[in-house]
Rosetta silent file (secondary structure, phi, psi, omega in degrees, C-alpha in Angstrom):
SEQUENCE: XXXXXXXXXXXXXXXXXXXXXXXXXXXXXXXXXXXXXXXXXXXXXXXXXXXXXXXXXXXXXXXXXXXXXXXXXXXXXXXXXXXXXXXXXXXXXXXXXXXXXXXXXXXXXXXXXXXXXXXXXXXXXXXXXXXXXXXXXXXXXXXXXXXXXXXXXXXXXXXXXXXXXXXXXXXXXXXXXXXXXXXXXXXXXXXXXXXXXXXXXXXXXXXXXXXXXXXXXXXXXXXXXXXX
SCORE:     score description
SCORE:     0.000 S_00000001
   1 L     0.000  134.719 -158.846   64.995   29.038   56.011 S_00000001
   2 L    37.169   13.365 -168.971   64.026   30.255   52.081 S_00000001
   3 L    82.297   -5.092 -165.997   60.993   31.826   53.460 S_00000001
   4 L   -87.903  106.623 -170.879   59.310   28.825   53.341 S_00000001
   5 E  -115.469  172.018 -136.025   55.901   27.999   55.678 S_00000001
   6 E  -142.512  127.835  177.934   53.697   25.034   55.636 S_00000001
   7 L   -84.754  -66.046 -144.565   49.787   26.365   55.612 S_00000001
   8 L   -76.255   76.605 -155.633   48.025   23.503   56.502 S_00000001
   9 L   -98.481    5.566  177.260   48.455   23.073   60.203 S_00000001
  10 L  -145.365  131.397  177.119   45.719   20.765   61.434 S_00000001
  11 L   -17.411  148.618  149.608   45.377   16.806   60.892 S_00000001
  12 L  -138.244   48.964 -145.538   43.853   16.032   57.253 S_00000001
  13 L  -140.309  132.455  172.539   43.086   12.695   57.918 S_00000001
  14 L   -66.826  -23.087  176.136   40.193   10.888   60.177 S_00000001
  15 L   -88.484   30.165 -169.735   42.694    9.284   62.012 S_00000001
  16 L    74.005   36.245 -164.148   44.381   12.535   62.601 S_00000001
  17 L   -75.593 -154.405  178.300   47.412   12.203   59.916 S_00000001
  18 L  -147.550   83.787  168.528   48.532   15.315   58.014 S_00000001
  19 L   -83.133  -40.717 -177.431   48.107   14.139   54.240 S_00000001
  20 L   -73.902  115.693  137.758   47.832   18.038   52.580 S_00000001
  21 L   -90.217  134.471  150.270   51.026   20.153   52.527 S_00000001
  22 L  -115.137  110.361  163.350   50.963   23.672   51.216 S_00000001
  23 E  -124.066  159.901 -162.176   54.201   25.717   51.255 S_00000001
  24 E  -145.353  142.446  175.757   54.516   29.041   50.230 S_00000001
  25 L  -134.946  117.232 -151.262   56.354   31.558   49.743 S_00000001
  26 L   -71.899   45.289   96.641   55.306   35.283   50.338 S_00000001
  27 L   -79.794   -0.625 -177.883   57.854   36.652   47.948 S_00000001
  28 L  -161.841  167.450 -176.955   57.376   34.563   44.810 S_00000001
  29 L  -128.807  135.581 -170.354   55.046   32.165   43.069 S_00000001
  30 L   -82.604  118.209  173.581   56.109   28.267   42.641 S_00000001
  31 L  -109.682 -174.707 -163.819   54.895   27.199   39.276 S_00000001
  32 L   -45.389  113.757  155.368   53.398   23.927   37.903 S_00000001
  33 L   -73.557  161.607 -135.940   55.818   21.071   37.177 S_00000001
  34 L   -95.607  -52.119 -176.327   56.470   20.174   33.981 S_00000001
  35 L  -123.102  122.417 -165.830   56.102   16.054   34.527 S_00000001
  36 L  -155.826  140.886 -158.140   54.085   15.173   37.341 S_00000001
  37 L   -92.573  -15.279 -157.761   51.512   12.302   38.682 S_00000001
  38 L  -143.615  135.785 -164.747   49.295   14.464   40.246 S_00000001
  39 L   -68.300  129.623 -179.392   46.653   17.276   39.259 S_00000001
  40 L   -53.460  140.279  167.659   47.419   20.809   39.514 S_00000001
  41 L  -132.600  158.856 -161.085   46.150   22.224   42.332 S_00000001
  42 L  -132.784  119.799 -159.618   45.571   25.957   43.106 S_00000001
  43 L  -130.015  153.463 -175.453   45.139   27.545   46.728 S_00000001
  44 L  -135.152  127.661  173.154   44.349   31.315   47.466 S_00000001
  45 L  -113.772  160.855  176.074   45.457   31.742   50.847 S_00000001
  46 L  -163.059  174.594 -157.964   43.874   34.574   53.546 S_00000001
  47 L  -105.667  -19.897 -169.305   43.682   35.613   56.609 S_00000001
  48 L   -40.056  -44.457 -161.766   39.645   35.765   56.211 S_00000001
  49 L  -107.095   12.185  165.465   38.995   31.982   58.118 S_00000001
  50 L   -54.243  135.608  138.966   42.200   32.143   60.877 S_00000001
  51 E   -85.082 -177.164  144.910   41.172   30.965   64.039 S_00000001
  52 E  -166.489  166.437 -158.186   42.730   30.147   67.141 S_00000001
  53 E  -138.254  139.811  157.765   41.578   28.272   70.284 S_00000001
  54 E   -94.750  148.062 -179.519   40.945   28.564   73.778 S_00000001
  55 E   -90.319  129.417  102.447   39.929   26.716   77.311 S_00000001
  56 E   -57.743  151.575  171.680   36.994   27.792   79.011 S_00000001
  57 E  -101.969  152.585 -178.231   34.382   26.071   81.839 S_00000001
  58 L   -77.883  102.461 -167.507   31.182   25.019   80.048 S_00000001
  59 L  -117.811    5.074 -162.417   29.546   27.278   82.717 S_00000001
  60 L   -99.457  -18.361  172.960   26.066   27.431   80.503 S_00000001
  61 L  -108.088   11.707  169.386   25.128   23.884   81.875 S_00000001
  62 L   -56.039  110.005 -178.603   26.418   24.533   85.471 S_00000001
  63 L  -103.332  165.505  175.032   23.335   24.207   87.942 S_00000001
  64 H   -81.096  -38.639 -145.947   23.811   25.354   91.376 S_00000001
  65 H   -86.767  -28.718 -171.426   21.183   23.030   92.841 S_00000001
  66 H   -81.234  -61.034 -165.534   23.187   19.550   91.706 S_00000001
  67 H   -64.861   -4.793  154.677   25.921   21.208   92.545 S_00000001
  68 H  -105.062   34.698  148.826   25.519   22.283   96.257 S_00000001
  69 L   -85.569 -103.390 -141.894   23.739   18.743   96.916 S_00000001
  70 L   -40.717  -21.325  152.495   27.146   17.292   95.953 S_00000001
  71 L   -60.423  -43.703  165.737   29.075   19.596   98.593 S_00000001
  72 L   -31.634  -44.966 -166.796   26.564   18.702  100.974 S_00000001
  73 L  -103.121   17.169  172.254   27.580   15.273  100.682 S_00000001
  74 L  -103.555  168.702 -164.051   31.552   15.676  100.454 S_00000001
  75 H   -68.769  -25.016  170.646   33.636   15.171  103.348 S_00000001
  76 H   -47.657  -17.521 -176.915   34.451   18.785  103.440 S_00000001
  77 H  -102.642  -57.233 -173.887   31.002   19.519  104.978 S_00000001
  78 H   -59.216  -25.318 -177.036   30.133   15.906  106.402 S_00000001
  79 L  -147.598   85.622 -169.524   33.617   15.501  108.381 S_00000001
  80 L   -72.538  136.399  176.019   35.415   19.114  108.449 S_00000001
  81 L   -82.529 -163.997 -160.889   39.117   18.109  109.774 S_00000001
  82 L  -106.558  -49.885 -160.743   40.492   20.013  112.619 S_00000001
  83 L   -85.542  127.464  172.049   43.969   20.673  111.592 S_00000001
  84 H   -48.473  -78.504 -144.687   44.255   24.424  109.117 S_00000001
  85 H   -72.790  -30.632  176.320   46.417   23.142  106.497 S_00000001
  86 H   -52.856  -40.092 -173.527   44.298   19.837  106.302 S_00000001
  87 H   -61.074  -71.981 -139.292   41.113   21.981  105.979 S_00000001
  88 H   -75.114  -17.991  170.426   42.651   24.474  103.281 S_00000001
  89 H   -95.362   -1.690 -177.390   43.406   21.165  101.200 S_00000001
  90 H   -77.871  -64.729 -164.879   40.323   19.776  101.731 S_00000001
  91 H   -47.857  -99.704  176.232   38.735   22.991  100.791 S_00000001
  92 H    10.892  -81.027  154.183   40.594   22.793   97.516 S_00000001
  93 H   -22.258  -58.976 -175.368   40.148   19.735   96.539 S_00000001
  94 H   -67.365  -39.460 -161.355   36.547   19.330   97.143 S_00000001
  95 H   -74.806  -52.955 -166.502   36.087   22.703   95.227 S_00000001
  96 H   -53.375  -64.585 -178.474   38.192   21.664   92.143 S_00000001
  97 H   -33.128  -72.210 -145.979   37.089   18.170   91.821 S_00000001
  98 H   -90.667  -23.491  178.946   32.922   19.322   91.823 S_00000001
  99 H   -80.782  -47.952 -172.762   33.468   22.627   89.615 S_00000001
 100 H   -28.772  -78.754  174.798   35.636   19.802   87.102 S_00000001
 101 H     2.881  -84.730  170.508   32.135   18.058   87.227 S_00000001
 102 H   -71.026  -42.588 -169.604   29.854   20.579   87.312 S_00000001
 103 L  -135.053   88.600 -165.713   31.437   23.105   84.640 S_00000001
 104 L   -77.491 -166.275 -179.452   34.272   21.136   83.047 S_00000001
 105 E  -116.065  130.492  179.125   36.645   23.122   80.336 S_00000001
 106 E  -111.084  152.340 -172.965   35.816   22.610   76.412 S_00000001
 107 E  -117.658  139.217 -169.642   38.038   24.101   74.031 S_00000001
 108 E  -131.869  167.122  176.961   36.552   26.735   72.099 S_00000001
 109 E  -104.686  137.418  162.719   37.141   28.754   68.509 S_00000001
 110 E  -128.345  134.888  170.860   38.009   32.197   68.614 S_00000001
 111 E   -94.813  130.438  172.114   37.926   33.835   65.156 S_00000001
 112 L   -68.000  -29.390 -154.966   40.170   36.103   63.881 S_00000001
 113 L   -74.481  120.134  162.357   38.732   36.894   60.732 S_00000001
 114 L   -21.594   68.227 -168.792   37.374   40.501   60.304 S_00000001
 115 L   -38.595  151.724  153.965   33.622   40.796   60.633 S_00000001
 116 L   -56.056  116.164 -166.374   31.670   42.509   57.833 S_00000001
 117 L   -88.666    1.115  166.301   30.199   45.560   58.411 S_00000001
 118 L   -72.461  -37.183 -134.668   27.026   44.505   56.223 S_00000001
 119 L   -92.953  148.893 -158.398   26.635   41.590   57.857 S_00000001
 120 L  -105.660 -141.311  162.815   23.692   41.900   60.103 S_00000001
 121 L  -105.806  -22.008  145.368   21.304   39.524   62.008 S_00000001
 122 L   -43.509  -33.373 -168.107   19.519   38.574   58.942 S_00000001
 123 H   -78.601  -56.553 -173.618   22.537   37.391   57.938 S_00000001
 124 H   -84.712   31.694 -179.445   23.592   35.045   60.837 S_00000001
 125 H  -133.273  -21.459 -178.108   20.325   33.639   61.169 S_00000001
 126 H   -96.167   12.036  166.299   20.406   32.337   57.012 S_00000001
 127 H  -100.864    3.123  130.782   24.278   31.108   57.740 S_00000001
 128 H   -47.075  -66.480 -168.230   22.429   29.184   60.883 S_00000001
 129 H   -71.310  -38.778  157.669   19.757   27.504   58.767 S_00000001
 130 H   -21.287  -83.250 -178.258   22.706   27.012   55.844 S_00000001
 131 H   -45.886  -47.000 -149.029   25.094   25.349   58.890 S_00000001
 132 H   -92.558  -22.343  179.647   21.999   23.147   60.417 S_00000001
 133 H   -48.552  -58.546 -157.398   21.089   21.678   56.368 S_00000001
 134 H   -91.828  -10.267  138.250   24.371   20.625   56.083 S_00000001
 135 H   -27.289  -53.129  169.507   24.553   19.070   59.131 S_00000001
 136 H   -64.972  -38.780 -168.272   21.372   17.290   58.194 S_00000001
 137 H   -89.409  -34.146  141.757   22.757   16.164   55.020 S_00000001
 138 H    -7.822  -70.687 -165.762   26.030   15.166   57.033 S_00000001
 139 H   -76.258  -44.264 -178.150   23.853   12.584   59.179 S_00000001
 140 L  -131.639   89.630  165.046   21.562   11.453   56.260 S_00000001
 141 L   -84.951  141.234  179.459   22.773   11.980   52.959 S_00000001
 142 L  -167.394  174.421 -172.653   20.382   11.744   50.503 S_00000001
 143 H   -56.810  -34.943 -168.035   19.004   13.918   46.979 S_00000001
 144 H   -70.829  -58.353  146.135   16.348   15.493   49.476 S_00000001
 145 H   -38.201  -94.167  174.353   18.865   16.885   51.972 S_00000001
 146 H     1.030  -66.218 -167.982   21.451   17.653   49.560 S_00000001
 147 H   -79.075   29.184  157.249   18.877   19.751   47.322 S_00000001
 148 H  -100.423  -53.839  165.230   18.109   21.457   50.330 S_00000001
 149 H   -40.334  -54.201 -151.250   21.393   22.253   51.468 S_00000001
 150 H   -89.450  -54.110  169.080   22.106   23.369   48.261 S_00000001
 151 H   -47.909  -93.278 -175.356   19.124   25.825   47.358 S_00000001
 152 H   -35.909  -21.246  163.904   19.668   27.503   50.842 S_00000001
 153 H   -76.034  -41.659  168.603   23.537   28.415   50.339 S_00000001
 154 H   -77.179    4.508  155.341   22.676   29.536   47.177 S_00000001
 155 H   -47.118  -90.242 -158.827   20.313   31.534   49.312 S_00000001
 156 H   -74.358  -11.703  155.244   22.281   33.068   51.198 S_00000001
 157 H   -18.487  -71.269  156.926   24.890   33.648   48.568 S_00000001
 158 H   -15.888  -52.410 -154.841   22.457   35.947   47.410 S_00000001
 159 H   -86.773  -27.421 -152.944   21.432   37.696   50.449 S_00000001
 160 H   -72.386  -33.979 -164.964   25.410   37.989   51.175 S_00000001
 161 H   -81.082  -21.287  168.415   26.045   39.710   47.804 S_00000001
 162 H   -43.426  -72.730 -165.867   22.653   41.955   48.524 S_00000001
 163 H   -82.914    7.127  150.069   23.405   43.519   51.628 S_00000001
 164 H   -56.042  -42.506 -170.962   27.317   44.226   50.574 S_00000001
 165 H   -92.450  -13.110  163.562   26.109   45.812   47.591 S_00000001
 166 H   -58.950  -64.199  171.109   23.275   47.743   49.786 S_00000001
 167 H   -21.048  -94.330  177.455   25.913   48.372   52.348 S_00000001
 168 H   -41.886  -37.092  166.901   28.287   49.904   49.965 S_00000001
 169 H   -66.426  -47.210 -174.494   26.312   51.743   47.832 S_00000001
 170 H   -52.660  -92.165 -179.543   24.425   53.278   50.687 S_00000001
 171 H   -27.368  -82.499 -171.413   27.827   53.993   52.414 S_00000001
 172 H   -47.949  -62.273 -178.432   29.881   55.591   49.207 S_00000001
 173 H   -55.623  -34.674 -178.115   26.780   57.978   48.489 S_00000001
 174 H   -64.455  -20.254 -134.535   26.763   59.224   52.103 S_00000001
 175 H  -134.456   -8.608  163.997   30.725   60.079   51.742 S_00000001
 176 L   -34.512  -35.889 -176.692   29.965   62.077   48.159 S_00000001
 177 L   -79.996  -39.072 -170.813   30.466   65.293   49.678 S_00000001
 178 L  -107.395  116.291 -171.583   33.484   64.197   51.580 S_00000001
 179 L   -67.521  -80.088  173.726   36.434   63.368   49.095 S_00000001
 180 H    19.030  -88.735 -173.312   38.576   62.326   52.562 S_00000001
 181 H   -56.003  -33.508  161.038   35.974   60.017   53.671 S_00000001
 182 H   -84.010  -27.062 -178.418   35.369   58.260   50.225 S_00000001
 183 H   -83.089  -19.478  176.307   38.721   57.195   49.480 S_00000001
 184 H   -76.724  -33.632 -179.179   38.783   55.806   53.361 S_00000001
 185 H   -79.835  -29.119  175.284   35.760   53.733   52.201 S_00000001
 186 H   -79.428  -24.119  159.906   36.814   52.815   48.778 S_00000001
 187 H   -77.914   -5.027  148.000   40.244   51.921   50.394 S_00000001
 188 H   -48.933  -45.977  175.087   38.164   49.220   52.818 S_00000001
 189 H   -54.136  -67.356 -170.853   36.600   47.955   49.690 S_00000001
 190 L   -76.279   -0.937 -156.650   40.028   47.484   47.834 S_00000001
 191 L   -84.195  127.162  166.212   42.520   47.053   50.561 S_00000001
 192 L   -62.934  155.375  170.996   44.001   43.341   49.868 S_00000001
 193 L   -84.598  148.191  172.299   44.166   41.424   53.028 S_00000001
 194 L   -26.843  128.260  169.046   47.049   40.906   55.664 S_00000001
 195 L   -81.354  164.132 -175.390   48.856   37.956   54.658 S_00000001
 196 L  -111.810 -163.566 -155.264   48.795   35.692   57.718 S_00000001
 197 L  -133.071  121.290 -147.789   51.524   34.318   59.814 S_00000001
 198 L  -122.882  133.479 -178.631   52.067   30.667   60.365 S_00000001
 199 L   -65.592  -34.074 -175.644   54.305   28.978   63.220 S_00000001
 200 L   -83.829  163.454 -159.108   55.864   26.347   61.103 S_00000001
 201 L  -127.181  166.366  157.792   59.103   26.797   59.589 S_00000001
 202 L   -78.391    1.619  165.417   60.909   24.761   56.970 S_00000001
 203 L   -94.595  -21.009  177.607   62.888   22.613   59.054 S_00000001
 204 H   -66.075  -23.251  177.566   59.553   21.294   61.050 S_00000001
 205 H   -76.113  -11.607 -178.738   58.404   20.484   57.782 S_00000001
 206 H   -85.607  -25.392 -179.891   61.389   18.813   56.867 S_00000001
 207 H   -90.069  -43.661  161.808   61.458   16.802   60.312 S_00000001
 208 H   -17.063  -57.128  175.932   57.718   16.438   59.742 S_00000001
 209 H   -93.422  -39.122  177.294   58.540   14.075   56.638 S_00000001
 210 H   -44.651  -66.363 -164.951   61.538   12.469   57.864 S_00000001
 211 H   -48.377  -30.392  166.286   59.911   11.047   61.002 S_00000001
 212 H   -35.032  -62.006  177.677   57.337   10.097   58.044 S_00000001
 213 H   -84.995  -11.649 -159.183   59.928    8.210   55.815 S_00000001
 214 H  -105.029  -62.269  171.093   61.509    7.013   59.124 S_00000001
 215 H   -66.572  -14.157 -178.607   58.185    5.044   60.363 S_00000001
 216 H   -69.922  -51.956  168.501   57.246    3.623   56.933 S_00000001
 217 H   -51.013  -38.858  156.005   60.606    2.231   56.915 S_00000001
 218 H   -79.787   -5.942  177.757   60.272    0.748   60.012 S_00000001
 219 H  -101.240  -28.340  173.659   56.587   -0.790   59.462 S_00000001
 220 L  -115.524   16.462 -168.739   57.998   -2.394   56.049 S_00000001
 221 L   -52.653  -46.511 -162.123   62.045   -3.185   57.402 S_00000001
 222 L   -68.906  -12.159  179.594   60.203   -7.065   57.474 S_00000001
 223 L   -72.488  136.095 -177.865   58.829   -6.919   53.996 S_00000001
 224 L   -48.601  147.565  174.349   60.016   -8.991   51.021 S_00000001
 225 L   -71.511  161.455  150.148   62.609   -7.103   48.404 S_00000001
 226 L  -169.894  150.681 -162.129   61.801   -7.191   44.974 S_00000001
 227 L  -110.673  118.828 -171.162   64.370   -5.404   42.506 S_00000001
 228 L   -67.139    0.000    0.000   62.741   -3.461   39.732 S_00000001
């Protein structure tokens, strides 16, 4: 309905609320209102940081050794039943229950976003030490963490804008000979990105705030009037 989608699609709240809305609309741009309570704000949306997420078994801490001692000791070994179909539920059971255990399922990020073709293993090892600062600074904030944090990103800032501009240069000069083959690299460089494509619609956002106005109303039904 109008075209309209709702960006922001995951709680923005520690107790999991949804406080940010962004809607948008991929034919036109909504501008600034003219009397308003609240500070313009300005979002450049992309496709660069979609995710999406998946179930998996944690299978990297599965050991084999705890896990056939605990078969050992379930009744599937110690008292096998007699009867087939008892057995084959037995079997079952015993297996699900101790892999649950042993390798339970964690929800994992899969990224969408288009790797770099610069970016190398230099690269992922200073947006590790980057990631583990601010972690540190996370746990313990303080000036010393902070200015640490803060020197290394503008580290790797650095290194990011290095080996793009190695990358590229490097890349464009090889393709000199070949017009073909330079405009496919200079159209990688320039090609804007895919806008992306978001599940909510304008009427969830519209039930989204009712049920909204609909519990407030009921959490203040008991509260004194007062007439303005």
């Amino acid at each position: 309905m109008n075209n309209l989608v709702q960006v922001v699609q995951s709680s923005t709240h520690t107790a999991g609320h949804q406080l940010d809305v962004v809607v948008v609309r991929s034919d036109s741009m909504v501008p600034p209102p003219v009397v308003s309570d609240h500070s313009m704000m300005g979002l450049h949306c992309s496709n660069q940081y979609d995710s999406s997420f998946y179930t998996c078994r944690s299978c990297r801490s599965f050991s084999y050794n705890d896990f056939e001692h605990d078969l050992l000791q379930s009744d599937l070994v110690r008292c096998l039943p007699d009867d087939v179909s008892e057995l084959i539920a037995a079997y079952d059971d015993t297996l699900r229950s101790l892999i649950d255990i042993h390798a339970p399922y964690r929800r994992m990020r899969r990224s969408n976003r288009q790797s770099q073709c610069w970016f190398d293993a230099e690269c992922r090892a200073a947006k590790r030490t980057t990631r583990s600062l601010e972690r540190s600074y996370r746990r313990q904030p303080s000036d010393g963490t902070l200015s640490a944090w803060k020197s290394q990103f503008s580290s790797q800032s650095g290194l990011f804008q290095r080996k793009a501009s190695e990358y590229w240069s490097t890349t464009l000069a090889s393709c000199s000979n070949d017009a073909r083959q330079l405009w496919n690299k200079i159209n990688q460089v320039i090609k804007p990105p895919i806008a992306s494509k978001f599940t909510y619609s304008a009427s969830d956002l519209a039930m989204h705030f009712i049920g909204k106005v609909d519990k407030i109303r009921a959490n203040t039904a008991s509260a004194p009037h007062h007439v303005l």
